[in-house]
Every structure is written in C-alpha cells, then in structure tokens.
MARLOTOR-550130 format. One record per residue: x, y, z negated of N, C-alpha, C, O in turn; residue in three letters. Coordinates in steps of 0.1 Angstrom, whole numbers, plus 5000, padded with zeros to 4 digits. Layout:
XYZXYZXYZXYZALA...
//
This chain:
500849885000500050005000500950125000501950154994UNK500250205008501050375008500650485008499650505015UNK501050604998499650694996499950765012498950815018UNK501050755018501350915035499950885041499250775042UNK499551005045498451045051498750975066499950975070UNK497850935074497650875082497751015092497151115092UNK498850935102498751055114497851105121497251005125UNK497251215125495851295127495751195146496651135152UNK494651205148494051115162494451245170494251365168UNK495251175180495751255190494051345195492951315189UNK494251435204493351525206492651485219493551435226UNK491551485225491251365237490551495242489651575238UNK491051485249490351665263489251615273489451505278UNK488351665275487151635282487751605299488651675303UNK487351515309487451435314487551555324487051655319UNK488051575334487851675347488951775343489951765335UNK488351895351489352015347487652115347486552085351UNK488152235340487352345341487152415353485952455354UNK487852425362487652485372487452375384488252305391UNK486652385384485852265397486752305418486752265430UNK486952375411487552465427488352555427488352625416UNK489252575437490252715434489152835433489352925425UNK488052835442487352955444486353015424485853125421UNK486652895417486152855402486752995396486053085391UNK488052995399488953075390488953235396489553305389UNK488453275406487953455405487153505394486053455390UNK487753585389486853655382487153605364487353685354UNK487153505364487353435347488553455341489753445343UNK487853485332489053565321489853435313489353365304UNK491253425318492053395312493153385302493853485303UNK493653315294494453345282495553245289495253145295UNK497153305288497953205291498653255279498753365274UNK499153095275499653065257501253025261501652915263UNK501953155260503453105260504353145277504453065287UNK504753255275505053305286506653265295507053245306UNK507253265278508453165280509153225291508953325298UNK510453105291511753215301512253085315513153075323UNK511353025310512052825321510952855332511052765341UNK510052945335509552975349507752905350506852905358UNK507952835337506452715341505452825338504552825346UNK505352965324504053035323504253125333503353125341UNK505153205336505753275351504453245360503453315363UNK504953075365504353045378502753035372502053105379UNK502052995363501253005361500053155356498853145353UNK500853275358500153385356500353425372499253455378UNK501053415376501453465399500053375401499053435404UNK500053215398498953115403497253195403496253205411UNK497453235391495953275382495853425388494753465391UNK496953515389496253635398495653675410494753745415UNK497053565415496753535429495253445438494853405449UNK494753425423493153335425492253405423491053375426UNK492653525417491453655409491153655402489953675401UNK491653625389491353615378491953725372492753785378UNK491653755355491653835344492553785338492053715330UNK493953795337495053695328495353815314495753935314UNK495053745306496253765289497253675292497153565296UNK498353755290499653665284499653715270499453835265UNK500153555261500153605249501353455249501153345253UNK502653525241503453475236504253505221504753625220UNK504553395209505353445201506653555196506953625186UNK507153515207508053615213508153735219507653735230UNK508853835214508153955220508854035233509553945238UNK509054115238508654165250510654155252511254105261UNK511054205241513054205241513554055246514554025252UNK512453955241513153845243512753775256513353665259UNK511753835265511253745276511153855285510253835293UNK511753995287512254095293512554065306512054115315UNK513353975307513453865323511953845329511653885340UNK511253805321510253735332509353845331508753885341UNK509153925317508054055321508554105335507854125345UNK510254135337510454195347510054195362509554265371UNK510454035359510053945375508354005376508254055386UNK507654005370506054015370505754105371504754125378UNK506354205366505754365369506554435378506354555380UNK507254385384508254435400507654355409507954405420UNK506954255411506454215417505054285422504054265415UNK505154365436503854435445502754345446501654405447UNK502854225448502254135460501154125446499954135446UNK501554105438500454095423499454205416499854305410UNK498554185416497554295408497254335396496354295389UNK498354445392498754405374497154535369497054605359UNK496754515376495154595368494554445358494054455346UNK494954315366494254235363494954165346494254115337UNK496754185345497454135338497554175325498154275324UNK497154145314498054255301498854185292498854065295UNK499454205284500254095272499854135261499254235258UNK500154025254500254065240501453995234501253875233UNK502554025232503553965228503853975218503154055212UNK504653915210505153875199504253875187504453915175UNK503253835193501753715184500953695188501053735200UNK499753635183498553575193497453625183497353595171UNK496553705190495253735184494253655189494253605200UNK493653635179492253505180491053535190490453445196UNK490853655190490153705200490453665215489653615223UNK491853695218491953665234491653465235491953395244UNK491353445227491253285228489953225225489653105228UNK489153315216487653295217486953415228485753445225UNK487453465236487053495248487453515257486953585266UNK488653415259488853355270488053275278487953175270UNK487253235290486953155297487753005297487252895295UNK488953045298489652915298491252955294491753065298UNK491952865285493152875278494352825287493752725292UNK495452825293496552765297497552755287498152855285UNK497952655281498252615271500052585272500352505281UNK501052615266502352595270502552445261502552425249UNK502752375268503352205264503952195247503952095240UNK504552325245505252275234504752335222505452375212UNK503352345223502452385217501452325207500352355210UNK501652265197500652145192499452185192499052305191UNK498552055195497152115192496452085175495452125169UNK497351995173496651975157496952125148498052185146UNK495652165142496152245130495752365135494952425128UNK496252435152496252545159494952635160494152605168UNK494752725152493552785150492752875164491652895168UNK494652895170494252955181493752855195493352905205UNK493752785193493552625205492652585201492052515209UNK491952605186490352505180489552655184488352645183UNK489952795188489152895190488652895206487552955209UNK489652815216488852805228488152765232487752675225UNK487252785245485952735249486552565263485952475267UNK487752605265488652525276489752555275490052675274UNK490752445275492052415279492252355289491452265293UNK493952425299494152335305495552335300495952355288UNK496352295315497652355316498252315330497752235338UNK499452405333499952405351499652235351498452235352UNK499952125351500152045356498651995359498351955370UNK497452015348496051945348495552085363494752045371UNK495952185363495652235376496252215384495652255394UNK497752135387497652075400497151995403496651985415UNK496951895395496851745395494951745400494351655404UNK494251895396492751895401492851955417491851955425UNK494151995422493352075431494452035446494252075457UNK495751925441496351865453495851745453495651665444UNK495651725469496051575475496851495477496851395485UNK498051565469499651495470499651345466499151335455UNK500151235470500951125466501651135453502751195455UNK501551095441502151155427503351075426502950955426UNK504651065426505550955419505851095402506451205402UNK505051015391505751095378506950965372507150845373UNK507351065366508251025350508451035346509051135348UNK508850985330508951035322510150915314510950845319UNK509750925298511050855290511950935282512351055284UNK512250895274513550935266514950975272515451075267UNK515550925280516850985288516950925302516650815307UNK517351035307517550965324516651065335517051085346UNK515351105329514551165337515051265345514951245357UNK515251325343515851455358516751395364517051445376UNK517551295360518251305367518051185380518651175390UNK517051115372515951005381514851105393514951095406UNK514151165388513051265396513951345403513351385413UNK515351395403516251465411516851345423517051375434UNK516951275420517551135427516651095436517051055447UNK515251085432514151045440513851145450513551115462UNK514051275446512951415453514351415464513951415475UNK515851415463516551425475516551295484516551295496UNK516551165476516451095488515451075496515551005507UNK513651175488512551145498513151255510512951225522UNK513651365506514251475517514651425526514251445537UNK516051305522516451295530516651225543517351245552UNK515551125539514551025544513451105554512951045562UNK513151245553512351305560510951305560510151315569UNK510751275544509651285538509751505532510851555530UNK508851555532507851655529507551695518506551755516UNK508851645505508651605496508851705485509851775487UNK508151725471508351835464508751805451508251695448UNK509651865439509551845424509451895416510351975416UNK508751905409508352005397507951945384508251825383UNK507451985375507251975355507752045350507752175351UNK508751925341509351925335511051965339511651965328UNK511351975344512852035352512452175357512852225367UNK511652245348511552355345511452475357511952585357UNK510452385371509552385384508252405383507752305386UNK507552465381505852445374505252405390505452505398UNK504752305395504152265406502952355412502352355423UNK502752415400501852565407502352655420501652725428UNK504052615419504452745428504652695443505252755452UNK504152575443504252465459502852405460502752345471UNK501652405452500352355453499852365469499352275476UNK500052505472499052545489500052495496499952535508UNK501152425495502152345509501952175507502552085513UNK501052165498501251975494499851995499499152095500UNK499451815505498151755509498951625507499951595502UNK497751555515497851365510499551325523499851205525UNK500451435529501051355532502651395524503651355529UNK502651465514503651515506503551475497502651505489UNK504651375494504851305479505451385469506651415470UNK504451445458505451525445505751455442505051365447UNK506951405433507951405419507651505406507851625406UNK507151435397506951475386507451475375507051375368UNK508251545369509351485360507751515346506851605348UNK507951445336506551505328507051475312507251355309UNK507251555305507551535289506451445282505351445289UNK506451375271505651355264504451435258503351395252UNK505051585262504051705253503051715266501851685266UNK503651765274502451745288501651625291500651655298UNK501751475287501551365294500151375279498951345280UNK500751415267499451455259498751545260497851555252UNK499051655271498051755271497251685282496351765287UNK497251595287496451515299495451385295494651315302UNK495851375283494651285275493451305275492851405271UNK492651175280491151205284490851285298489751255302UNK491351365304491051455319490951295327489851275332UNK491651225328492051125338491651165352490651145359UNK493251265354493351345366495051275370495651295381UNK495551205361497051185364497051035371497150935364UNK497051025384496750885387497950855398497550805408UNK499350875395500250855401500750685405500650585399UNK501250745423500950565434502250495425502250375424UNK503350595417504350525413504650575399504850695398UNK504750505387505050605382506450525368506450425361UNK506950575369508650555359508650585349508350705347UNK509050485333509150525321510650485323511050385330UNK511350555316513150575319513050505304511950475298UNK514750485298514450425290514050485277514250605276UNK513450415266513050485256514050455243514550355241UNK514050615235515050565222514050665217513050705222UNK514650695203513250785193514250925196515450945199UNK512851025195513351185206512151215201511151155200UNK512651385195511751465192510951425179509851475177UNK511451325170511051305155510651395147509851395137UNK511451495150510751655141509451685145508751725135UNK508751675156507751725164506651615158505651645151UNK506951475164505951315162506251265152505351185148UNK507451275145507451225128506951055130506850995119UNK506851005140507050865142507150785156506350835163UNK507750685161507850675173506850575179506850525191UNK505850555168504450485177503750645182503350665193UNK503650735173503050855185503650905193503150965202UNK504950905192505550945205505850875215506350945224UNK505750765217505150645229504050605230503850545240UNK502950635222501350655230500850785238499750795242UNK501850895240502250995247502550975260501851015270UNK503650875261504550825271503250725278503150725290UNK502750675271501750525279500850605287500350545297UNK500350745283499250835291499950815305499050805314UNK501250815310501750825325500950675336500750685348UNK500650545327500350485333498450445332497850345336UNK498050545326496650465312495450455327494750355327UNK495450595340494850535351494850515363494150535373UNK496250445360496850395376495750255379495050205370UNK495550205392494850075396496049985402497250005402UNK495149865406496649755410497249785424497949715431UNK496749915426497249925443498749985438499549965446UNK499050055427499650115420501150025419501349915422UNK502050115413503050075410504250115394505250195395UNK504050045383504650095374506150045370506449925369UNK507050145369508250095374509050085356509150195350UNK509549985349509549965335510849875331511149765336UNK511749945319513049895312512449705312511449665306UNK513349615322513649485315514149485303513649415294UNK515249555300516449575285516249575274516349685270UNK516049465264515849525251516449635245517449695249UNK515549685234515849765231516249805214515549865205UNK517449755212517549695197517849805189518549885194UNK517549845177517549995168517250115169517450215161UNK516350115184516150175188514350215189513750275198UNK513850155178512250155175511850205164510950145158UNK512550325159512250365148511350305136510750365128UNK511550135137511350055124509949975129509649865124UNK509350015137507949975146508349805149507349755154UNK509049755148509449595152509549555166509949455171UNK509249685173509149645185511049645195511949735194UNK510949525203512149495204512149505221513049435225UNK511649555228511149595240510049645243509149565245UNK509849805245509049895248508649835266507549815271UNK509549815270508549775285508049645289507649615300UNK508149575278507349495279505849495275504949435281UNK505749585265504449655261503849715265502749745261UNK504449785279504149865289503649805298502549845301UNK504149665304504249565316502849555312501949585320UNK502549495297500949405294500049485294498849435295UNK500149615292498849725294498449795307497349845309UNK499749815317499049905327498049795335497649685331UNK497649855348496749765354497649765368497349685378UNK498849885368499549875384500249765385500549725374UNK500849685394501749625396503249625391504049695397UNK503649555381504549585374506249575380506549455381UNK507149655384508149575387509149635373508749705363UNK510449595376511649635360512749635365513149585375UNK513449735355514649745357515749695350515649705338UNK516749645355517649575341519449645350519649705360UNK520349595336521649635339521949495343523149485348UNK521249375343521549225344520549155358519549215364UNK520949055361520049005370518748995364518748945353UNK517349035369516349005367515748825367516248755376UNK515048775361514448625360514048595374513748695380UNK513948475382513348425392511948495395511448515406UNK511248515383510148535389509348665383508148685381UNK510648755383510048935380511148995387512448965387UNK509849125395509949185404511049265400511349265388UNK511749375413512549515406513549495412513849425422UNK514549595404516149615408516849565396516349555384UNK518249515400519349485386520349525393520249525405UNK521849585387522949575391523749445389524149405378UNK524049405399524949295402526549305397527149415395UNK527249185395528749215389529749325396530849355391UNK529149385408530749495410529349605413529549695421UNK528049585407527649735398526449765413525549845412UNK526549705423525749685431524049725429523749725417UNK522849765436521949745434520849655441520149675451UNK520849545433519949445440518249435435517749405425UNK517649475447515949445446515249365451515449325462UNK514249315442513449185447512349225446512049275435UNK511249225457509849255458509049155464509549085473UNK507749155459506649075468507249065483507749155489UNK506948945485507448915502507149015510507949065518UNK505449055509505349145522506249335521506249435528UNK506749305512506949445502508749455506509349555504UNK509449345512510749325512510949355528510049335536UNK512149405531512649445544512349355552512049235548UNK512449385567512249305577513749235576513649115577UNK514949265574515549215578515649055567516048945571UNK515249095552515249015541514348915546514748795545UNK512948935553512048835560512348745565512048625562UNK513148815578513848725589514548625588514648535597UNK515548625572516348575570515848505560516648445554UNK514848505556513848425544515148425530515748335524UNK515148605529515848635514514848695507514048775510UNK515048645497514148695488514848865479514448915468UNK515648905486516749035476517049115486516949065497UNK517249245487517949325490518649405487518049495481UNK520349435490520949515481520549705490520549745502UNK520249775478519849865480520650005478520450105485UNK521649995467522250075463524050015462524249915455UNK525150095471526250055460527150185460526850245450UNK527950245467529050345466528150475462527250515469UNK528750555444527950675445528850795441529850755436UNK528950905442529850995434529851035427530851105423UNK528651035418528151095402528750905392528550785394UNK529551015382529750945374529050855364528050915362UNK529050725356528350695343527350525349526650515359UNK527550445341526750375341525650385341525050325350UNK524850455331523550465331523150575343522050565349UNK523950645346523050745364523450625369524450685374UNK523550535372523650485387522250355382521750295391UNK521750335369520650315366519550395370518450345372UNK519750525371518950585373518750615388517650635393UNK519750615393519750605410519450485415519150485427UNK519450365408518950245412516850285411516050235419UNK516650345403514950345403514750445411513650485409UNK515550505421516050625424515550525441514650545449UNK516250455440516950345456515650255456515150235467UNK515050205444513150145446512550215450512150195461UNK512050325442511250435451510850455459509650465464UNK512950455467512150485487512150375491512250365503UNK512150265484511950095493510850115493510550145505UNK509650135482508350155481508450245491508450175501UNK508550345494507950445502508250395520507950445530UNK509050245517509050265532510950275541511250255553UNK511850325528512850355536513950225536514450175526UNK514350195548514850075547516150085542516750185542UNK516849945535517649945526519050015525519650075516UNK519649965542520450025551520750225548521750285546UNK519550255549519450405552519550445537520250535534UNK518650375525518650385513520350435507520550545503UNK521250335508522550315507523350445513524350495508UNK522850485521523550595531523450685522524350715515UNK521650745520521550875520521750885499522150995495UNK521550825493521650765480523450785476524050835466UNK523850755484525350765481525950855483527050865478UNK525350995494525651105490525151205479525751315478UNK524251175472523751245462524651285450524751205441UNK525251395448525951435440525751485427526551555421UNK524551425421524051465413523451625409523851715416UNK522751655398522551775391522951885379523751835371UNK522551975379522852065370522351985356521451915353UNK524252045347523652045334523551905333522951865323UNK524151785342523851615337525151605345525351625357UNK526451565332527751525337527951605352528251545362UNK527851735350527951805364529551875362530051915352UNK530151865374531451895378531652005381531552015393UNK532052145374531852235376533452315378533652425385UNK534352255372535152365373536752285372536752185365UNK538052325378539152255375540452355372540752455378UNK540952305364542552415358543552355363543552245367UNK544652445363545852375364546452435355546252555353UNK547552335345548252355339549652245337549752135332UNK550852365345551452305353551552195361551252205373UNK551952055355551451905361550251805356549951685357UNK549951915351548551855342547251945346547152065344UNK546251855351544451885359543551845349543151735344UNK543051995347542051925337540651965343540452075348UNK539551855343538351875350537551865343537351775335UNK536551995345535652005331533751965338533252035347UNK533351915335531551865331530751905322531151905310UNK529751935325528952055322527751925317527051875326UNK527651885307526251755305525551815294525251725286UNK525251965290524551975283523251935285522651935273UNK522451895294521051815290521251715284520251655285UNK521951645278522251555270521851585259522751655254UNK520551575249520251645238519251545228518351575220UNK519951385234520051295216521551245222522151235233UNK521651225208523251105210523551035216524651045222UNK522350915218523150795228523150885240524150835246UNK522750975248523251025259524651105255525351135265UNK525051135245526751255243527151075241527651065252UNK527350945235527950925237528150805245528950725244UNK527150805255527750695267528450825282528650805294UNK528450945273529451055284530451035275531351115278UNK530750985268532150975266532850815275533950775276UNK532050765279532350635282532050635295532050525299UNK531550725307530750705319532150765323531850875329UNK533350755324534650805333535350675336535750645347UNK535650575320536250485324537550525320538150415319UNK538450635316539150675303538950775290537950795283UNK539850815289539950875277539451025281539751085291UNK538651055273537951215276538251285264538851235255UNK537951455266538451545257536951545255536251525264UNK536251565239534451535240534551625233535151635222UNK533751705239533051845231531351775226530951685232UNK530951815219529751805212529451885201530251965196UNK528051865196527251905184526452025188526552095198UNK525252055174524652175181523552145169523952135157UNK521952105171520852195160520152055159519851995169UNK519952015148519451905149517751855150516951905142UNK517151775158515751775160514951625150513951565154UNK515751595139515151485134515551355138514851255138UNK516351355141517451205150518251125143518951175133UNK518351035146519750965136520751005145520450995157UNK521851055143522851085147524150955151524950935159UNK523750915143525050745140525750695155526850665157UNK524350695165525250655180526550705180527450635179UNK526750865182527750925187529050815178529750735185UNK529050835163530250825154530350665158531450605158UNK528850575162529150455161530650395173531650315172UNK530050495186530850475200532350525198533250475205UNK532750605189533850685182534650585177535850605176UNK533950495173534750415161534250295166534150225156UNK533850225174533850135183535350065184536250155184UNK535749945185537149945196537149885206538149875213UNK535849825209535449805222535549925235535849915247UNK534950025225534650155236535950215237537050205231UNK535550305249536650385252537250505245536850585254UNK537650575238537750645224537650735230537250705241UNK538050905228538051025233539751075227540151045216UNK540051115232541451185237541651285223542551285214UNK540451375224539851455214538751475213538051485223UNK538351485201537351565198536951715194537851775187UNK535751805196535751915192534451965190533852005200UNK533751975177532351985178531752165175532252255169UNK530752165181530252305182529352305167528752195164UNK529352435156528452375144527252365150526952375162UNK526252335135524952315138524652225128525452145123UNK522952225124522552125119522851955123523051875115UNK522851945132523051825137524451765135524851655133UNK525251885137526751855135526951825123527251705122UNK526951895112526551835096526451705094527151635087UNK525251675101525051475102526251455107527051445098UNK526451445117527651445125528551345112528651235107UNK529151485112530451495102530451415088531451375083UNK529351395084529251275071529551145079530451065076UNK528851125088528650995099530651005105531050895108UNK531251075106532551085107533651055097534851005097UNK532951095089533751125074533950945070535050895070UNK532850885068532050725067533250645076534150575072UNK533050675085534150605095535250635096535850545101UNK535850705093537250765093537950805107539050775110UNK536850895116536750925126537751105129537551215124UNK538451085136539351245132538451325146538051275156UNK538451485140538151555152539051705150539651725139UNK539051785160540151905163538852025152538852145155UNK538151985144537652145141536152165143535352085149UNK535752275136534052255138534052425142534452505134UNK533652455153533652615158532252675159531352615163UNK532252765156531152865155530452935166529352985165UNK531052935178530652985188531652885200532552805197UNK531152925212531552815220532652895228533352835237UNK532853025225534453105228535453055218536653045221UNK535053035206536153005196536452845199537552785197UNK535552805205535752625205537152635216538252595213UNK536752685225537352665242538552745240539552705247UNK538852865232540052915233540552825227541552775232UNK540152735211541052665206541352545217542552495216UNK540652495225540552375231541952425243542852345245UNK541952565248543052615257544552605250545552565257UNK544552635238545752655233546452525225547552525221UNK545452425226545852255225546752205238547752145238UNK545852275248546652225262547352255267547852175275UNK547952415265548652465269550252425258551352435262UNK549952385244551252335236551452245239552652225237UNK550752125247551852015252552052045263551152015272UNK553552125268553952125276554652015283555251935276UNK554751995292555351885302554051805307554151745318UNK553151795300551751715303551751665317551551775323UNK551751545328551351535336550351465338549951375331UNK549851485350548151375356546951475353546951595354UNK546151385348544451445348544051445334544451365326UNK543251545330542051525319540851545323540651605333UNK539651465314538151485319538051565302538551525292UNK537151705303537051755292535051765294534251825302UNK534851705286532751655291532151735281532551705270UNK531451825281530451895268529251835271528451855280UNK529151745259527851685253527151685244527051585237UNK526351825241526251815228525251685221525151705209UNK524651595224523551505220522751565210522351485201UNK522251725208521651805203520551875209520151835220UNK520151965204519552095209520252215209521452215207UNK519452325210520252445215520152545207521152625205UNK518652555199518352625192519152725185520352685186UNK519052825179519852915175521052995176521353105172UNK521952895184522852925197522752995205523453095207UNK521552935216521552985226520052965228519552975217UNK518852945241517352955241517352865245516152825248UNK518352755249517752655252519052545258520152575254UNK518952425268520152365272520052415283521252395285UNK519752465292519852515300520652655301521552675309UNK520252735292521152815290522352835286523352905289UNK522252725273523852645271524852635278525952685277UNK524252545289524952455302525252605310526452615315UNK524752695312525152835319526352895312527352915318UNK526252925299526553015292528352915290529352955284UNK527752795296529252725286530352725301531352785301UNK529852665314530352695324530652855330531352865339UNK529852975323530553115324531853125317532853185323UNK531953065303533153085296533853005299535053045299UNK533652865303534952795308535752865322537052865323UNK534952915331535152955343536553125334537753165335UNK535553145330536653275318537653265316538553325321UNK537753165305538953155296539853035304541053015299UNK539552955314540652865321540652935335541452895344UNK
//
C-alpha cells in the first residue's frame, strides 16, 4: 500500500478540430499561448492572420526576451497587425475565456492550468495541419535519435524526388508549408511526447508510417514517471489501420524503464498497434519478424513481406535486401537511425540500389555530432562537433564512443530529473573507449555528474562557468603540449539541458560553435 496520489488522467480533447474549414477561421478571435523564439508560435500567428482572424499573443515572457520574433511580425507588411495584439510577460484570464479558440504551446501542461480550463477550444499547429492537409504523414517520435531519423528520412525522400516536407518538433511548425502539401507530398513529422498528448482523443493523427526511436526515461521533471511518458508516445500509433506501418526497437531495453518491469517497450508497442509491425535491431532479426538489422561489418539488412521486397530480391527468391552500407556521419547509433532512415524509402517505393547511393551522402545535421570547425596546432588537428541536441546521457555518452578513439568530451549543463549514472558508467567502463579528457560546463546536472565521478574515481580537467572560460582553458591544455602530432576529436555533449545558460540547445549548439570558431 502507498499513500502518493495517483497521477491525474491524462486530458482527452474532443474528437475533430474546431475549425471545420480554413474558411472557419475568418473573423474568430484567437488566443495564441506561448510565442516563443523556435519559430512554431511565429508560424502559427502569420497562419491565423493570414486566414482573418483576431489573434492575442500572450506569452510568459516579456517583449525584451522574444524581441526577435515581435520583430519578424511587426516588420512584416504582408500581415495585418490591426488584427494582432500581445500581451506579454503574463497571461490574463480574459483573453482565454474569450477566446473562440486557444492555440496552445506544447510545453504547456494542461493539468492544473486555469488558463486552459478557461477556454471554450484548444488546438495547436500540428492538430491544424493534420485537419486541413491531405499529405501522406511518416511521424516520430522517441526518446533519442529523432531528428536525426525525420532529417534522414525528409533528405532521402528529396532525394529520391519525392515533394517532400519536415516540420514539428525540429522547431518547423508545418503551418508554414500546409498550402504546398496535398495527397502526393509525404510530411515527416518529427513530434515530442508533449504534442502527441495534445492530440489525445482528436483522432486526426493517422500516419501511413509512423517510428518510435528508442526509448529511455526523458523529461521525468515534467511526467514524474515513465508509464505517462510512454502513454504519450503510444498516441503516435493509437489510429493507424493495417494498411499502415509501425516501425518499433527489437532491443531490449534493460534499466532503462524507470522500475515499470518492462524489459522491451517495442514489444508492447508491436501488441497494441493495429499497423503492420516491422523492427529494428543492432542484431539480425528472428526468421520470422519483419525490418532492418545491421549485419557484422555494420551493413543494413531488410526483410519484408514478399510482395513488399525488391524485384530484384523476387527474382532471385531472397528473402533480404541490403539497403544501407557506406555513411559519413559518425556513431553507431546514427547509422541506426539511417537504417529506419533506408526502410522508409523501401516502403515508399525506392529501390535498394538508389537507397545506398543517395543515404550515403547524407551528412548529417545541425547540433547532432555536427562537424563544424578545424584548428591547427602546429602537427597537431583538432576537429571539433557540435552535439548539443544530446540532452540525456546515454546520448553525451555513446558520443564519446561514436569515433572509435579517444575524444576530448565536453559535457554538463541543468538537470531535468534523469539519472545521470550512463555518462560516469561509460567513463569508467574498460570495455569503452575512455576520453582523452574531460571538461564539464556547471549546472544542476553537472553536480550529479560529479558525485557519480567522485564514486568512481573518474578524473576530469575542471568545472567552468561559462563556456568562454571552458574553451580558453580547453586552448591552453593544447597549446602546452607542444610537439603534439596527428588528430583530436574534441565533441560537446552536454546530456543536459540548457536552461539558464543559454534559451535553449539550439542556441547552445550556436553560441558554442561562435566561440569555438573565436577562440581557435
């Protein structure tokens, strides 16, 4: 027996959308909740004027801190700011019990919110595209891997000469491409947990493919347990049909179930959707489940329903086709992710041959083990990566291990309710590949960090306050060993957040490649 209160019933949104039609939204007075600086409330106030409507923006934050985007909006002619007004830095109850309808920012809870139990309708950008395109949906979502999966997918539909668009969560709001999609333009949807819950009950999200990447526990400050933050995640498949395709981790998943007993999330996945299930594994898949595995020299091998497999696999009565092998983006786990990356366009049609081609020039993205900048010092090259979207652990520390030697590993930053333990566990591994050095940025998170270091007897260069003090000291390490020849990989990972630092990882990842570009 336990006295903890039982976690509140997720929030279940009335079935449809409020606005029956684009022509719905003239005239109705709108509240948009969270104007934010990542471009999603942006596109959603351009969307809503540009339709005739009466928009409030109302965000926490006040006008000094989102000065960027007021700017973009009130320099902008093509817009009708008779129709716009703000209220920034708070939210009056009024603009939300007289709103017509609410547009609600994702990272917004609805339990508790007096201002969200005051409206008459909620939506948000994604439940308005998802009402008003006839696009082909591939979403996804998951605990790590996602952008850099929905980035992998959306270039090789390009380059395949598919029509193809991406937006969510990779900080795209699909509002700003809606009037160029119909039924022959496949979006990519990259979609957080907080979005895939603001879509609960609408049953508007009915994507032909849709990817859960793998799952570890993320955002525990927010869900305080990882059965609600994977009944979040299950909304991506809840009304797909069997024409459908749900694409799901073979891999156990061991300490990684926040105490729930569960020892594979995609298998739990596999027994509830109703699409056709195929999986992914780092191992060969069983004789008789569908998917991709990488093979012993890392290869990507797919096996699908007979009619579903290449003509040439037919011909030759194989049941496999290799789909993926030579890539230039570093790490075991991305070329996992380019392998669900290399299914995708098998499903869509692209033959395996062409898959391999256009898959193998993909150089990856911003802000995920991205290659940004190189020094010379004297006989010694040091190449620095930019992986600030890395923001839990096990992603900071399989970038210490995705080169294949010794790295210089920057990390730490604000902590979001996580066990920290991966990083120090891979540290102090002697299986793994160690780090050359280390050098952590403070932060709440770092704190854990450093007991979890201290425990192990793990050495690092220093704990820095700002990320100029980190990098000059990280300069003046390299520049005292003189004679140094060959290469260094120097990787910033924080497996944090950003908070109070900086506004976010994205800005991180900017702000840290300005100063490296600086100071080396």
């Amino acid at each position: 027996m336990t006295d903890e209160p039982l976690p509140p019933v997720p929030h279940l949104y009335p079935q449809g959308c409020y606005f029956k039609t684009l022509a719905d939204i003239e005239g109705k007075k709108v509240t948009v909740m969270g104007l934010g600086l990542n471009g999603g409330g942006e596109a959603t106030v351009r969307f809503l004027l540009q339709q005739g409507a009466f928009v409030t923006v109302t965000d926490m934050k006040d006008e000094s801190a989102l000065a960027a985007t007021v700017k973009s909006l009130n320099e902008d002619l093509s817009l009708d700011h008779s129709r716009l007004r703000y209220v920034l830095g708070e939210h009056k109850i009024e603009d939300f019990e007289n709103a017509d309808c609410v547009i609600k920012n994702p990272g917004v809870k609805y339990d508790g919110n007096k201002f969200l139990a005051a409206a008459k309708a909620i939506e948000t950008d994604i439940s308005l595209f998802l009402q008003f395109s006839k696009a082909p949906i591939i979403a996804v979502t998951g605990s790590k891997g996602k952008s850099s999966t929905v980035s992998a997918i959306y270039y090789g539909l390009r380059e395949a000469g598919f029509n193809a668009f991406l937006g969510g969560n990779i900080t795209v709001s699909p509002l700003t491409f809606l009037d160029q999609t119909d039924k022959t333009t496949p979006v990519v949807l990259e979609l957080s947990s907080w979005q895939l819950a603001d879509l609960r009950g609408r049953k508007c999200l009915k994507p032909r493919i849709a990817i859960i990447t793998k799952i570890i526990p993320d955002h525990q400050n927010f869900y305080h347990s990882m059965i609600s933050y994977v009944a979040d995640k299950k909304l991506i498949y809840a009304d797909q049909t069997k024409n459908d395709f749900t694409i799901l981790d073979f891999d156990d998943d061991p300490a990684a179930d926040g105490g729930t007993l569960i020892d594979n999330w995609g298998n739990m996945f596999a027994a509830e959707t109703k699409a056709t299930v195929l999986r992914y594994s780092k191992k060969k898949l069983p004789p008789n489940v569908y998917g991709v595995w990488q093979d012993a020299k890392g290869n990507g091998i797919c096996r699908l329903p007979a009619k579903l497999m290449s003509k040439t696999a037919q011909e030759k009565g194989k049941d496999t086709d290799t789909i993926l092998k030579d890539l230039i983006v570093p790490g075991k786990h991305m070329r996992l992710n380019v392998l669900n990356a290399a299914l995708v366009l098998r499903l869509m049609g692209v033959a395996p041959e062409k898959t391999i081609s256009i898959l193998g020039k993909w150089n990856g993205i911003e802000h995920r083990l991205e290659f940004f900048h190189e020094w010379q010092n004297g006989g010694l090259t040091i190449r620095f990566y930019n992986d600030s979207a890395a923001t839990v652990p096990e992603a900071a520390a399989e970038s210490t291990q995705a080169f294949g030697e010794p790295v210089i590993f920057l990390t730490g930053g604000t902590d979001k309710g996580l066990d920290l333990s991966p990083i120090a566990h891979t540290l102090s591994n002697p299986l793994a590949i160690q780090p050359s050095a280390t050098y952590l940025l403070a932060g709440t998170a770092t704190d854990k960090m450093l007991s979890d270091f201290a425990a192990r007897g793990i050495r690092h260069n220093g704990v820095y306050d700002s990320l100029d003090e980190l990098l000059a000291k990280l300069k003046a390490d390299i520049v005292a060993h003189k004679g140094a020849i060959g290469h260094k990989v120097v990787v910033f990972s924080p497996g944090a957040t950003s908070f109070g630092m900086f506004q976010n990882e994205f800005d991180r990842g900017k702000q840290f490649k300005e100063k490296v570009r600086a100071i080396f």
